[in-house]
MMTF fields as JSON, N, C-alpha, C and O atoms, coordinates in Angstrom:
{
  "mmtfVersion": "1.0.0",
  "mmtfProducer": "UNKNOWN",
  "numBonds": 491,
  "numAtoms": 492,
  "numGroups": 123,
  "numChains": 1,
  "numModels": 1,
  "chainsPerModel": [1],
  "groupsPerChain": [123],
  "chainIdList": ["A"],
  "bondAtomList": [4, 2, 8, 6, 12, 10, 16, 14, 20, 18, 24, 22, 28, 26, 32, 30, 36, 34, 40, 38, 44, 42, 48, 46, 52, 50, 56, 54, 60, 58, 64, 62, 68, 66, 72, 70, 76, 74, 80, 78, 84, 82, 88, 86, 92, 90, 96, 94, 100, 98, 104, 102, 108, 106, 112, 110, 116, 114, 120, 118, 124, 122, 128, 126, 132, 130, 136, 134, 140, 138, 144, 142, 148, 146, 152, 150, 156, 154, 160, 158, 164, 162, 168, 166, 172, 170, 176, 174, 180, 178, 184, 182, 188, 186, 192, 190, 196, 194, 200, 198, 204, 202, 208, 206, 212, 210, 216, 214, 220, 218, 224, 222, 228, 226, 232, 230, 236, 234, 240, 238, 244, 242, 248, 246, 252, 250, 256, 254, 260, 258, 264, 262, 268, 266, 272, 270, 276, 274, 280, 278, 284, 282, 288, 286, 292, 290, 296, 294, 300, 298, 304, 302, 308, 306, 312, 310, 316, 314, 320, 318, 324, 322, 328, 326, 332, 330, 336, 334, 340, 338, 344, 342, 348, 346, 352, 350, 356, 354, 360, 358, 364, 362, 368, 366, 372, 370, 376, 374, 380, 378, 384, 382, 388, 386, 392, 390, 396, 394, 400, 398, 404, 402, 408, 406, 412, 410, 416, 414, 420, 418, 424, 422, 428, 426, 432, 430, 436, 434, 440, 438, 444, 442, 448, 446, 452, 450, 456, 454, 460, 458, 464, 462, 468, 466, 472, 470, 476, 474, 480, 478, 484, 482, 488, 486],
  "bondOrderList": [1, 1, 1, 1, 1, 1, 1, 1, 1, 1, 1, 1, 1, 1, 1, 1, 1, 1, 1, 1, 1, 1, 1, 1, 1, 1, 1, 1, 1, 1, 1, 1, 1, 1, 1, 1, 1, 1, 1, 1, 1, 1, 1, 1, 1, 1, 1, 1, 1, 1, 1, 1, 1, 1, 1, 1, 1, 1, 1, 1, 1, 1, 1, 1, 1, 1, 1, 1, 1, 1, 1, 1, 1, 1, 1, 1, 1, 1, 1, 1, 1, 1, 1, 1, 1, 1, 1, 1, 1, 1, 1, 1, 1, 1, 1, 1, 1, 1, 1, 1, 1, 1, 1, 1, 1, 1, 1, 1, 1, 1, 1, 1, 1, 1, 1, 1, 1, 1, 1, 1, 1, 1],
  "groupList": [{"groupName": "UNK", "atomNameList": ["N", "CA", "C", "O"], "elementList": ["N", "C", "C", "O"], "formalChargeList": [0, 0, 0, 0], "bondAtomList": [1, 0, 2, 1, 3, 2], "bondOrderList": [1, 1, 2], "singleLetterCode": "X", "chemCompType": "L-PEPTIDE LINKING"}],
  "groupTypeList": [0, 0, 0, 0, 0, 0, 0, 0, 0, 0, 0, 0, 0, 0, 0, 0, 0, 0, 0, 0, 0, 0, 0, 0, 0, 0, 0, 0, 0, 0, 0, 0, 0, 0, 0, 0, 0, 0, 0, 0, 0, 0, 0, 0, 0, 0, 0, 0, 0, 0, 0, 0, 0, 0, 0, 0, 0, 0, 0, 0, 0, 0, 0, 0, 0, 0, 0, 0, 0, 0, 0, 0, 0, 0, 0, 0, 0, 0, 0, 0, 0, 0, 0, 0, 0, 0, 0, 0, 0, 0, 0, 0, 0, 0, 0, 0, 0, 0, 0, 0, 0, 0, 0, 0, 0, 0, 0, 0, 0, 0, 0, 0, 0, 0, 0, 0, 0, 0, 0, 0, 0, 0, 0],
  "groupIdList": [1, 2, 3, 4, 5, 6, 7, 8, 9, 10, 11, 12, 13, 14, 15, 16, 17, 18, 19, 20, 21, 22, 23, 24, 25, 26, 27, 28, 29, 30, 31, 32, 33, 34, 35, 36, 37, 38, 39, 40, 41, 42, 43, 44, 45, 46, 47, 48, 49, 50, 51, 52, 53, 54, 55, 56, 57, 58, 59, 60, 61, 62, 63, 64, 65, 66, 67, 68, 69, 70, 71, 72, 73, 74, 75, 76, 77, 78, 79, 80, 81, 82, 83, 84, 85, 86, 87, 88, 89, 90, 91, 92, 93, 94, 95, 96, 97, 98, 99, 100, 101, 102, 103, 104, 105, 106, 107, 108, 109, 110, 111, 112, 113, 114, 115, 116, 117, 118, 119, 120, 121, 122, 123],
  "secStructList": [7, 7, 7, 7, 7, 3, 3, 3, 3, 3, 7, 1, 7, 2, 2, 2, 2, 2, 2, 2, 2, 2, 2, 2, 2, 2, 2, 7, 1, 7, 3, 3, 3, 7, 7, 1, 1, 2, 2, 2, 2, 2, 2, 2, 2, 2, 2, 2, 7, 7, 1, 7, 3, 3, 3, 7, 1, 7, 7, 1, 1, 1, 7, 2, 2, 2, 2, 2, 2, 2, 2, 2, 2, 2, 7, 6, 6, 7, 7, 3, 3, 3, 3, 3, 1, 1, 7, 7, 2, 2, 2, 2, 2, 2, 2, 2, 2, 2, 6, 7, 7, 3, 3, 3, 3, 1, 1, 7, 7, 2, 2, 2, 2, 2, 2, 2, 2, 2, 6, 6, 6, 6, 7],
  "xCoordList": [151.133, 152.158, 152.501, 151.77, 153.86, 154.334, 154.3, 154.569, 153.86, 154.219, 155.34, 156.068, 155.338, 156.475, 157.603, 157.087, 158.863, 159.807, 159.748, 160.057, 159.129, 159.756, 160.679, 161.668, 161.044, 162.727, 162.695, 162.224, 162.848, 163.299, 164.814, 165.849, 164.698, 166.626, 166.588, 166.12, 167.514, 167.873, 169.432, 170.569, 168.786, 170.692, 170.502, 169.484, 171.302, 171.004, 171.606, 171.609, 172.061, 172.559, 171.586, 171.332, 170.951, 169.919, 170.383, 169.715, 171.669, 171.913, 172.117, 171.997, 172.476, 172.432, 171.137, 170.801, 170.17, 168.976, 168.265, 167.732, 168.348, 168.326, 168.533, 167.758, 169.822, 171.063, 169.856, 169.372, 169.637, 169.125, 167.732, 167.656, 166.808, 165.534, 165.209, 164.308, 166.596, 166.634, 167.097, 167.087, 167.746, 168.096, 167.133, 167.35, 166.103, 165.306, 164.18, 163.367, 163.834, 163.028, 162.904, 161.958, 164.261, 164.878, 164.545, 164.149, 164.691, 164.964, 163.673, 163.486, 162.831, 160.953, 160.691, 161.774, 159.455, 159.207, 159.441, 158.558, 160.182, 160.319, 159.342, 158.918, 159.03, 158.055, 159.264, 159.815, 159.275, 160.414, 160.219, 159.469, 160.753, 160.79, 161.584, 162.637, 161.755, 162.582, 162.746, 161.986, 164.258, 164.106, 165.809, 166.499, 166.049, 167.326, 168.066, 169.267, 167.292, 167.855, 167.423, 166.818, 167.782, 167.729, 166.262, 165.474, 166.04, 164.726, 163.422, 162.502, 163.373, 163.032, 162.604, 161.472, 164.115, 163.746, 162.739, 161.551, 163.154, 162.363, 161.07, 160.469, 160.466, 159.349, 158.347, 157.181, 159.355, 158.731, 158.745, 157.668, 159.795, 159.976, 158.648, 158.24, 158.093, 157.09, 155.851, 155.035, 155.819, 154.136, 154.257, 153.395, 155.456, 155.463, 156.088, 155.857, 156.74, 157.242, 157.731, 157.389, 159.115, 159.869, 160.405, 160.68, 160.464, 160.968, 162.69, 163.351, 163.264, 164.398, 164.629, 163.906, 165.999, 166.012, 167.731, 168.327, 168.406, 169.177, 169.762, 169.407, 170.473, 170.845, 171.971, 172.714, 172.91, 173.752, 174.369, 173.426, 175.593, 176.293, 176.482, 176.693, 176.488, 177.177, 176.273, 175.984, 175.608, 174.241, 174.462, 174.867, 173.917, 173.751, 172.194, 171.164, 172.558, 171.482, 171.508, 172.638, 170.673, 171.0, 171.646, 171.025, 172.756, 173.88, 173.132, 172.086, 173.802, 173.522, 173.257, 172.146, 174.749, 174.879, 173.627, 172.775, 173.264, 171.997, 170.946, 170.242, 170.525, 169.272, 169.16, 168.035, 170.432, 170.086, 170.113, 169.925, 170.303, 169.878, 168.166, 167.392, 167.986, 166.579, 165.525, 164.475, 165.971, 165.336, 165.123, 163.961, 166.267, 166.387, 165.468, 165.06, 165.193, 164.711, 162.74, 161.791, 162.689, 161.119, 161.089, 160.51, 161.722, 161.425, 163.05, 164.027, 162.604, 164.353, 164.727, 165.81, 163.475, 163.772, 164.148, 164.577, 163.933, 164.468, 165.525, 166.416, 165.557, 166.635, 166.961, 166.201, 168.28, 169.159, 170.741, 171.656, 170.796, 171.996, 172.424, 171.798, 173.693, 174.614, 175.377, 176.413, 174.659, 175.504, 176.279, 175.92, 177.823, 178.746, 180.019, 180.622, 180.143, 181.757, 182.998, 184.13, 182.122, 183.379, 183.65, 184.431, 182.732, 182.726, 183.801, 183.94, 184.555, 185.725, 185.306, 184.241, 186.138, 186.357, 185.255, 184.318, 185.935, 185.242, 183.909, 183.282, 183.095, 181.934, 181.382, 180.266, 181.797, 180.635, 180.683, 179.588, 181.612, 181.904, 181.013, 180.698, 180.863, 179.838, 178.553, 177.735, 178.381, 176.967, 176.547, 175.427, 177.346, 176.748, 176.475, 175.618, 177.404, 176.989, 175.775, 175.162, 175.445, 173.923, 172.9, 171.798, 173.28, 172.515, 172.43, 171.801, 173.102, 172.644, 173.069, 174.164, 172.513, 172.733, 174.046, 174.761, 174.015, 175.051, 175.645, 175.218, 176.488, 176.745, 177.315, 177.815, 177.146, 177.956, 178.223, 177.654, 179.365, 179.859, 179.655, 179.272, 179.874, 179.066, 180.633, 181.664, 180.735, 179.411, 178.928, 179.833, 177.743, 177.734, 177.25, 176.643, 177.985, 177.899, 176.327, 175.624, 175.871, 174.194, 173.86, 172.763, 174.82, 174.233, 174.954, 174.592, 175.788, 175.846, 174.785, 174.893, 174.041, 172.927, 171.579, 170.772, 171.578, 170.166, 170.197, 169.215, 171.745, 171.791, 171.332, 171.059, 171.316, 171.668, 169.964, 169.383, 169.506, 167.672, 167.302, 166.777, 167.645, 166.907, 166.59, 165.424, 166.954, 166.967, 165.389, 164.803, 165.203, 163.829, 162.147, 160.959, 162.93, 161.315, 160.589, 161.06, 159.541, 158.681, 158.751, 158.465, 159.312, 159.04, 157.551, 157.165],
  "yCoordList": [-111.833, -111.391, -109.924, -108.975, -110.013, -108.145, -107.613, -108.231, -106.152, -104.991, -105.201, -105.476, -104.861, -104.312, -103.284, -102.214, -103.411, -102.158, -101.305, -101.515, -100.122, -98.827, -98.345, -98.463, -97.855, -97.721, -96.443, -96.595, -95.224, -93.976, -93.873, -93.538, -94.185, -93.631, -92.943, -92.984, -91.926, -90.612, -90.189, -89.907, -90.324, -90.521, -89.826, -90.134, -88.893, -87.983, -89.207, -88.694, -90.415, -91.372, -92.123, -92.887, -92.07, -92.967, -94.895, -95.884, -94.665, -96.275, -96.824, -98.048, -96.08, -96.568, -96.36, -97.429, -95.616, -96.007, -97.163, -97.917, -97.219, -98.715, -99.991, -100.921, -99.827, -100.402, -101.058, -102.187, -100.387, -100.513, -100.84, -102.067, -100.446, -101.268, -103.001, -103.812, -102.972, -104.458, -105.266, -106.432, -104.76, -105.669, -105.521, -106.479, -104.951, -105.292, -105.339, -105.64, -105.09, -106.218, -107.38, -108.058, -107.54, -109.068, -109.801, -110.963, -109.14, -109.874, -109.981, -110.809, -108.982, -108.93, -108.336, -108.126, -108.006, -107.583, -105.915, -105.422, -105.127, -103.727, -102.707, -103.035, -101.09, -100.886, -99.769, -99.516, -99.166, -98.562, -96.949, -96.715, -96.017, -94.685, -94.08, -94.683, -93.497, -92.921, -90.992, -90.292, -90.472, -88.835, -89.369, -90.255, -87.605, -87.338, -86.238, -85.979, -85.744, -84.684, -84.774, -85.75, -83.747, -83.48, -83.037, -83.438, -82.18, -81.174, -82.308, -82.368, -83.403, -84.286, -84.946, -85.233, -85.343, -86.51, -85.787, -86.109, -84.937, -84.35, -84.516, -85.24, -83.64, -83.828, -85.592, -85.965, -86.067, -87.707, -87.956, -88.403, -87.793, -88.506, -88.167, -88.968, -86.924, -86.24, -87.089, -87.593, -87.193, -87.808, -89.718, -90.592, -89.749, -91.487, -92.067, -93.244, -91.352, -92.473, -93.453, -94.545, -93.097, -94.64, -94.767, -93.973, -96.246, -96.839, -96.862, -97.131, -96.592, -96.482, -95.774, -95.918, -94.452, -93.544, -94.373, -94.842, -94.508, -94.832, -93.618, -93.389, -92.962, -91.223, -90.888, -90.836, -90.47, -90.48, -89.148, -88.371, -88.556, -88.152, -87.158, -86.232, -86.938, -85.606, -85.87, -86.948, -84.623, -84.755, -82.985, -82.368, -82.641, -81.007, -80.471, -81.112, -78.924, -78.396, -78.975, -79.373, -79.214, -79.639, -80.949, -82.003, -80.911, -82.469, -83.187, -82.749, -84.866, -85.941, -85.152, -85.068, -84.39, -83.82, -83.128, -83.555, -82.229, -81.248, -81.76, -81.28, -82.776, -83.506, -84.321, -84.707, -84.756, -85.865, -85.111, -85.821, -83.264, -82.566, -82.223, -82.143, -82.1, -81.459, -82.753, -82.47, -84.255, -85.106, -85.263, -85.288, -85.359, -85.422, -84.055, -84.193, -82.679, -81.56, -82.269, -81.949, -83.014, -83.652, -84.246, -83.749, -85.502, -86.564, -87.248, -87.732, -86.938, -87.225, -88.673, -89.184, -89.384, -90.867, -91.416, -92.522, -90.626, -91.14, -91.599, -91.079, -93.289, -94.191, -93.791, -93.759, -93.47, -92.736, -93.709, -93.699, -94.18, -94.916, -94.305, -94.241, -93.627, -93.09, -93.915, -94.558, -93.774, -94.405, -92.929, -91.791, -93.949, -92.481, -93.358, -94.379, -92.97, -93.206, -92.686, -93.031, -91.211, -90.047, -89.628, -88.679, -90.553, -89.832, -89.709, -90.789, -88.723, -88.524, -89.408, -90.011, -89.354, -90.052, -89.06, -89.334, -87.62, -86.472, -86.233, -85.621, -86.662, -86.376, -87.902, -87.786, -88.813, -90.082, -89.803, -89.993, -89.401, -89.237, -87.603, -87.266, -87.113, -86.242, -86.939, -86.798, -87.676, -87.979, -88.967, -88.827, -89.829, -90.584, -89.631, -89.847, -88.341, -87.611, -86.774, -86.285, -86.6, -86.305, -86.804, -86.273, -88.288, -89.284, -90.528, -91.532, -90.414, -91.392, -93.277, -93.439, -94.188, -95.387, -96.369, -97.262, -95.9, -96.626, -96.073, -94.996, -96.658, -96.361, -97.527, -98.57, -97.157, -98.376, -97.288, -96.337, -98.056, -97.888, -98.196, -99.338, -97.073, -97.225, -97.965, -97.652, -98.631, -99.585, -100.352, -100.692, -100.842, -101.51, -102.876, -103.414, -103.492, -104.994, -105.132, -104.3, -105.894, -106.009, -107.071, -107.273, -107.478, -108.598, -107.937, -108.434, -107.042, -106.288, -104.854, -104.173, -104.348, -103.763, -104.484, -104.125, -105.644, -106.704, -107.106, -107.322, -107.154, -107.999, -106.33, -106.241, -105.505, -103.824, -104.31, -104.856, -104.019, -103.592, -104.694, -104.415, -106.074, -107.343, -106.71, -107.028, -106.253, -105.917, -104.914, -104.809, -104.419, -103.346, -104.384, -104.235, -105.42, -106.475, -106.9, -106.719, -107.4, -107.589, -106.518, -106.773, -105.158, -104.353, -103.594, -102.965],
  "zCoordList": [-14.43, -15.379, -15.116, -14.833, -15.295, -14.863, -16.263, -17.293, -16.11, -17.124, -16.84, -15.886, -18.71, -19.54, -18.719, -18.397, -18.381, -18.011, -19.408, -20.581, -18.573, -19.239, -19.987, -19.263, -21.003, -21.358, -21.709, -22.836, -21.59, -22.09, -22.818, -22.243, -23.997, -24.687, -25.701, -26.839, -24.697, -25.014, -25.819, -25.44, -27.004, -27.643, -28.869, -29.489, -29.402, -30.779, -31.734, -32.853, -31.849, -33.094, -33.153, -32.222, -34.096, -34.731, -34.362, -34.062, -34.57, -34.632, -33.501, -33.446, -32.302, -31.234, -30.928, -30.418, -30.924, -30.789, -30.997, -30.182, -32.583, -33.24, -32.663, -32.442, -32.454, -31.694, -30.094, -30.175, -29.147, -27.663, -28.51, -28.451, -29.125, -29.782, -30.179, -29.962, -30.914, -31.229, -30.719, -31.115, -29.467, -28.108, -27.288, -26.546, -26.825, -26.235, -26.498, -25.624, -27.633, -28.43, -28.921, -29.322, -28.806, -28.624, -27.521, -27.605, -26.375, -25.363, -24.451, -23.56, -24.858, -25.083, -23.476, -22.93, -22.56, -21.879, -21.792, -21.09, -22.2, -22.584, -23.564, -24.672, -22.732, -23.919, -23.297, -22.225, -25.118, -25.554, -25.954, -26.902, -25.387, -25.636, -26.541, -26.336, -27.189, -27.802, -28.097, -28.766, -27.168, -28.031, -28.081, -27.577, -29.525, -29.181, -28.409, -28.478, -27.791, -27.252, -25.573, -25.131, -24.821, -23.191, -23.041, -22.184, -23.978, -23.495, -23.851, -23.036, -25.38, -25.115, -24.336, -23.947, -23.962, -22.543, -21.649, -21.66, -20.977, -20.038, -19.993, -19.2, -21.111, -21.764, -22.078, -21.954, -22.417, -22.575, -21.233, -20.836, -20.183, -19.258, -18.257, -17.417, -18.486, -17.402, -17.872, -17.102, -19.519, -19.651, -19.685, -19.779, -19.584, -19.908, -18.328, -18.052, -17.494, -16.558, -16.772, -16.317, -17.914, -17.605, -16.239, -15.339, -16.424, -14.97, -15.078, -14.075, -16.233, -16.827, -17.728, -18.714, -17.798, -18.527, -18.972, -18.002, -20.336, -20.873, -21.563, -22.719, -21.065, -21.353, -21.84, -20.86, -23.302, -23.69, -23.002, -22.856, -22.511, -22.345, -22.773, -21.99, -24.085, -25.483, -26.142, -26.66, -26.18, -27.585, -27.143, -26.158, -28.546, -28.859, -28.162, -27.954, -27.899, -27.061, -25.977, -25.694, -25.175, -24.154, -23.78, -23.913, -23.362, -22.64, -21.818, -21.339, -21.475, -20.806, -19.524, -19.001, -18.907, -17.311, -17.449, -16.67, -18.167, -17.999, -17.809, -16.92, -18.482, -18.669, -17.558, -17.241, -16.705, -15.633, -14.819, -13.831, -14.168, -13.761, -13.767, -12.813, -14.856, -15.217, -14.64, -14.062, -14.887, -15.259, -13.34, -12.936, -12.296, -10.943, -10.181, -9.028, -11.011, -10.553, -10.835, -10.119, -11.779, -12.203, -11.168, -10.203, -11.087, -10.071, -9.694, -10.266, -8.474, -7.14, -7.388, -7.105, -8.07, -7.941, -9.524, -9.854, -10.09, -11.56, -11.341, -10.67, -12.236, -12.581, -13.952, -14.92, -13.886, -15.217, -15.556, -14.732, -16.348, -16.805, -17.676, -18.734, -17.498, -18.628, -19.848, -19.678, -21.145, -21.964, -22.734, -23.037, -22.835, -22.767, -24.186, -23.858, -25.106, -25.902, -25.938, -26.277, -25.223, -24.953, -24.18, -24.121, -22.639, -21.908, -20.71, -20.134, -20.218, -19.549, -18.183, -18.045, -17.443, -15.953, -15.058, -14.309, -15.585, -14.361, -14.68, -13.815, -16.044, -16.642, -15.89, -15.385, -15.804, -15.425, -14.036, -13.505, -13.231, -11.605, -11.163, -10.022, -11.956, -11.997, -11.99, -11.081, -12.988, -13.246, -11.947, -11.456, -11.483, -10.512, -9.384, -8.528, -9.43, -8.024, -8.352, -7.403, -9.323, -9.546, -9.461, -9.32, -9.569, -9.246, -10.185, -9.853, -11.393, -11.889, -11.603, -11.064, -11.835, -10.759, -11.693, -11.24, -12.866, -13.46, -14.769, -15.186, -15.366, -16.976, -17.884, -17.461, -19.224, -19.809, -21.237, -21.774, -21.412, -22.754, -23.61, -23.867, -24.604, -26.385, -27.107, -26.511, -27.98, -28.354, -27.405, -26.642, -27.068, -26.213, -26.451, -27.377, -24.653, -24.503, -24.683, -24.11, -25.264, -25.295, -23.869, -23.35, -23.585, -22.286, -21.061, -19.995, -20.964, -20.11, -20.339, -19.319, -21.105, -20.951, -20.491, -19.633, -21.343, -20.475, -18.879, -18.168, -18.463, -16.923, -16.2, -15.003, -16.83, -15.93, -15.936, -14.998, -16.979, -17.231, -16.176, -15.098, -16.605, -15.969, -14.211, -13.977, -13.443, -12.429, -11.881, -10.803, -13.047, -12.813, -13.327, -13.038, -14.208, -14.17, -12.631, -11.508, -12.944, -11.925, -10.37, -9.2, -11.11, -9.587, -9.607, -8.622]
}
């Protein structure tokens, strides 16, 4: 039997937090992280090693772009998915050139977030 995928989500709205919890707690195999902020993430991301960081875009103090900076300066291999509602064309085309491997839009499809995750089980 494989461990649980990782989930790090990083989003200052409680309900989209909520929101990504009860979908993949739903959908079971996931052990679930939670900050709202960049400096957060960082911080969780160094002592927990998710195998998946779920990273909102626009949050106060430190931003999505900053944090998937900071998060790529920890470890080159961090997997970072931008979830974004506001986020412009030149802000996600940024973020993939920083590295991150995908994004999806808030609100979001819950089975287009499960087919994204499904991909990191049994690695």
């Amino acid at each position: 039997m494989s461990e649980d995928v990782k989930i790090l989500v990083c989003d200052d709205s409680m309900l989209i937090r909520t929101q990504v919890q009860n979908v993949l707690t739903g959908a079971g195999g996931y052990e679930i992280f939670h900050t709202t902020n960049g400096e957060e993430a960082v911080k969780t991301y160094q002592k927990e090693k998710p195998d998946v960081v779920l990273l909102d875009l626009v949050m106060p103090e430190v931003g999505g772009l900053e944090c998937l900076k900071q998060l790529k300066e920890v470890d080159k291999e961090a997997r970072v998915i931008i979830m974004t509602s506001s986020g412009t064309k030149e802000n996600l085309q940024e973020a993939l050139k920083l590295g991150a491997i995908d994004f999806i839009q808030k609100p979001m499809d819950e089975d287009k977030l499960l087919s994204m995750l499904e991909k990191f089980k049994g690695r």
